[in-house]
N, C-alpha and C positions, 0 to 999 in steps of 0.2 A: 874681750867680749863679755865673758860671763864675770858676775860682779861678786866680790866678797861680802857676806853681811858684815853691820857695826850693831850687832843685835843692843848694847847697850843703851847706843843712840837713839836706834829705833824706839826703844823703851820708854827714852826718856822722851821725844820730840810726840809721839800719841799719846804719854799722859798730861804733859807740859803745855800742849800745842796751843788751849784755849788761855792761856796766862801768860804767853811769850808776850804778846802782841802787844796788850798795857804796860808789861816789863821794860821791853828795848825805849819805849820812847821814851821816857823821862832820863836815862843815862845816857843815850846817844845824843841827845837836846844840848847835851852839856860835854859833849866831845867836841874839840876846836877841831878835831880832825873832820866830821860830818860834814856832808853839803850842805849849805843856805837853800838853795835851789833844789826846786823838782830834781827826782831822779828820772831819767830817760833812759825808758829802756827799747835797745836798738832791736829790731826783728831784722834782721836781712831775707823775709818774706814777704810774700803780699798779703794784703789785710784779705780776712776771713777764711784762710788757710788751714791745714791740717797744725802747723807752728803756729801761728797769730793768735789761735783759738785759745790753747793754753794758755799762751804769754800773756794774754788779757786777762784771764781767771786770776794765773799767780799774782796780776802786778796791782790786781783793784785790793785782795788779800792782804798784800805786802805794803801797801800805804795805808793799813790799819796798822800796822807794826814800827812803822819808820818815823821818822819825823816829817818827811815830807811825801808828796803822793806821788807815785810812779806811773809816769805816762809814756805809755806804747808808740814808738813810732814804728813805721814799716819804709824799710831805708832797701832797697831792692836794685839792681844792676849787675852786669857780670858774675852771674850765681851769687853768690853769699862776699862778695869780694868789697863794693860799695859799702854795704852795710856796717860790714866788720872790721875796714880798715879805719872809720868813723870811730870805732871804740878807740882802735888801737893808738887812733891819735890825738884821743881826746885827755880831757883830763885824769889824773891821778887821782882824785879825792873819793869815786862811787858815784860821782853826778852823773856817768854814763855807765850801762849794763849792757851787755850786749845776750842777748836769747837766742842762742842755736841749737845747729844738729852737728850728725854725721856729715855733714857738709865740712864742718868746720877741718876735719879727718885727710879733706883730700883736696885742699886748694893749694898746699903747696907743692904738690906730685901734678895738681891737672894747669896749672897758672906757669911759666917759666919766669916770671916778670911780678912775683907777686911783692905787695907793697909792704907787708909784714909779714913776720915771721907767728906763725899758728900755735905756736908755744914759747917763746921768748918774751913775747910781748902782750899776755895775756895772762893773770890768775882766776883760776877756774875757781868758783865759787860754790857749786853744789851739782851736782847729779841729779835732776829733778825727778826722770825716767826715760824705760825703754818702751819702745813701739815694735812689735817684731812683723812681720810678713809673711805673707802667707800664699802659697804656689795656689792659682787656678791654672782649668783649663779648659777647655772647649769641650761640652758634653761628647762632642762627636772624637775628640782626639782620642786614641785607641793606647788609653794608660789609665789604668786604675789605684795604683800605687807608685811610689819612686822606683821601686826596681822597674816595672815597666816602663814608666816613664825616662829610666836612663836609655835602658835597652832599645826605646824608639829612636831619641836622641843618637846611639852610638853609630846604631845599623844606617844613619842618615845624615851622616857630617854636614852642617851645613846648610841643608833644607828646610829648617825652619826657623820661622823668625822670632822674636817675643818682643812684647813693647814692655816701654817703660815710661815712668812719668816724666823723666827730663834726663837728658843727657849727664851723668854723673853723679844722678841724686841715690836717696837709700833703694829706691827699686832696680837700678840701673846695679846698683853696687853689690847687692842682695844676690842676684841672677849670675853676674859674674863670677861671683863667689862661689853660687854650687857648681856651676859652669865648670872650673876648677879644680872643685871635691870631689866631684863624681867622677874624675878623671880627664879631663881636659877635654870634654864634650863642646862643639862646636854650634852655635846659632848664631843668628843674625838679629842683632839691636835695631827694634825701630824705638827713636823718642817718641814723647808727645808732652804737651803743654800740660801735665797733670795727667795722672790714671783716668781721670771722668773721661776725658777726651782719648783715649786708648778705649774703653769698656765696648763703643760700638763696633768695635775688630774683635774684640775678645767674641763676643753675643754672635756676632754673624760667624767664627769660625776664620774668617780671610786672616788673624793673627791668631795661633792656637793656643797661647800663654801669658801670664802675666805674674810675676811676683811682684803681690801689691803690700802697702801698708795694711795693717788687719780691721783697720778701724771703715774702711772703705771694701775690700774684699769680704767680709764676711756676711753684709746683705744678701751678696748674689751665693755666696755658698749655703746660705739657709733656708733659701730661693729656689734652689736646683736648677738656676739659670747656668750657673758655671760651679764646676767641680775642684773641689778643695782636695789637695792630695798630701799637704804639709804645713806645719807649721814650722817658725825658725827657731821655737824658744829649746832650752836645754831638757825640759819635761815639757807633757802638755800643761795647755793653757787654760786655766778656769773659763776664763773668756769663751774656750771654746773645747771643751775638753775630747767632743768627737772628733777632734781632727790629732793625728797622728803626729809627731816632731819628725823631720829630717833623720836625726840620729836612731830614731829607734826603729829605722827604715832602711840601715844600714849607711848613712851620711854622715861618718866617725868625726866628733866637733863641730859639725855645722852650726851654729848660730848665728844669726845676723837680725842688726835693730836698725833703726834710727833712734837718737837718743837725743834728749832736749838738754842741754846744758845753759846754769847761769856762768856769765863770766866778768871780768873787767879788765882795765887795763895795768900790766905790770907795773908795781912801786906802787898800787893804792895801799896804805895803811893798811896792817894787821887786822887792827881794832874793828876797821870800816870791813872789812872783807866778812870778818866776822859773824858781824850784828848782820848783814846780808844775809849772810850762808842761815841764822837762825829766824829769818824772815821766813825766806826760802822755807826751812824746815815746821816753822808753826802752819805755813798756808797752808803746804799739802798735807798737812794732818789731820785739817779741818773736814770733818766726814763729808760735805757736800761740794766740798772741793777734789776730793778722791773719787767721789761718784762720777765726777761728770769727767774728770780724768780715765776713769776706767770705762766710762762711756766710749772715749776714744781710742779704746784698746792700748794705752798706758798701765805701764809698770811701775807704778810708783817709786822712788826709791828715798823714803822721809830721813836715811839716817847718812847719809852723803856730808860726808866734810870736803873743806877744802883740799886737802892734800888722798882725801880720796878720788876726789875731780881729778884732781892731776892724774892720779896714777891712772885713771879710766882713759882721760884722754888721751895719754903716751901711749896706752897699751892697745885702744884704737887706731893713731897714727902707725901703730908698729904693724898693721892689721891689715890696714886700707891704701896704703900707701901702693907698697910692694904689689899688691893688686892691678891698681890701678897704672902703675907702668908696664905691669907686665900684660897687660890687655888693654893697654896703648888707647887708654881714655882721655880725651884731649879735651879743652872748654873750648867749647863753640865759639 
């Protein structure tokens, strides 16, 4: 969950950021290892999405940088399953990306029948950032803080419900999670097709809860329409620094993101993975590229290598998994 700096990286990819981009093309041009062809980068979301939105920003960035231009598809079916099994059996050379999440964490725990393997068959290319969430709840719900908020929950096994955006996505997996932490407090999952479509239960009170993504929860929290009672990050968040974290509310380790990960498919070249990952790292350095990242309550994270991806995403799988059987989260 929580990520180690590569402060070095860091250092290097904000002062470097605006001279990567002229750099990689003239020596990738001339790698036989490189695509001829556009690169295709897969979104297993739908177009104009909380994912899609990003993926578009990094990938117009990233075809300043490449030799060829990166176009977004939005490849969508069986959660994240269609999309992503596309990468996994595409080509080896970089001509296909695949752009996810937290998703990517839990389709081999929620699938019995899945078509690839979530880390065999895939090198992680960058860590782009994290998205954390943030608990509302019903002005009228009778919790001011997490400790009240547990003590509602304990004294009431059961009786109430919380939505979520979709059956096994990061809200769905967020909730379960403190669900959990706080001692094996019991509620009842209602899905919905996306938070937006949840928000009118939330407002009326007939559903008292939501842990949403921050970039969509925090309108109504600045609103006074719905009360903001935590954040997920490990300190507070610039983003929003009146709202309190989990942990310092007594919720020992709680964190939980959604995270946008580049990837491709296992056996592409070193070389080609590479020059990606430093695509990847010139885009989001670009200040107006960070803005409007941070706009979407994104955590940027510019100094992310490959072998840092991996160790992010093993150490999510190691996170999400176990979760996720043992509150017997099944795909629709």
């Amino acid at each position: 969950m929580p990520i180690t700096p590569f402060r070095r990286r860091q250092m290097l990819a904000l002062g470097a950021g605006a001279l990567a981009a002229p750099a990689l093309r003239p020596a990738l041009a001339q790698n036989a290892a490189w695509p001829t062809q556009p690169v295709r980068m897969i979104v297993p979301f739908a177009a104009g999405g909380p994912t899609d939105i990003p993926a578009r920003l990094l990938a117009d960035e990233m075809s300043k940088a490449l030799p060829q231009r990166v176009l977004v598809e939005n490849r969508t079916g069986s959660g994240v399953v269609i999309g992503t099994d596309m990468v996994a059996k595409g080509p080896q050379d970089g001509s296909v990306v695949l752009y996810t999440t937290v998703a990517h964490a839990v389709t081999r725990a929620m699938f019995p029948r899945l078509p690839f393997d979530p880390i065999a068959d895939f090198t992680p290319v960058s860590l782009v950032g994290q998205v954390p969430v943030i608990l509302l709840v019903n002005p009228n719900f009778p919790a001011r803080n997490i400790q009240e908020f547990v003590q509602v929950l304990r004294a009431n096994p059961g009786r109430y419900d919380y939505a979520s955006s979709g059956n096994g996505g990061a809200v769905h997996l967020a909730t379960e999670l403190f669900l959990h932490a706080a001692g094996g407090l019991r509620a009842n999952h209602i899905p919905f097709r996306g938070s937006s479509a949840a928000m009118p239960e939330i407002l009326s009170g007939r559903i008292p809860f939501i842990f949403d993504i921050a970039a969509s929860a925090l309108p109504y929290a600045r609103s006074g329409e719905l009360r903001a009672l935590a954040i997920s990050t490990k300190e507070r968040s610039p983003l929003a620094p009146e709202i309190p974290t989990f942990i310092e509310q007594g919720i020992a380790g709680y964190e939980a993101y959604t995270w946008h990960m580049v990837m491709v498919r296992s056996g592409t070249p070193a070389p080609v993975v590479e020059a990606i990952n430093r695509a990847v790292a010139a885009a989001v350095s670009l200040p107006h590229v960070r803005a409007k990242l941070t706009e979407l309550a994104m955590q940027v994270v510019p100094e992310s290598t490959p072998t840092h991806a991996a160790e992010y995403l093993r150490s999510e799988i190691g996170v999400w998994e176990p979760l996720v059987r043992a509150a017997n989260i099944q795909a629709n």
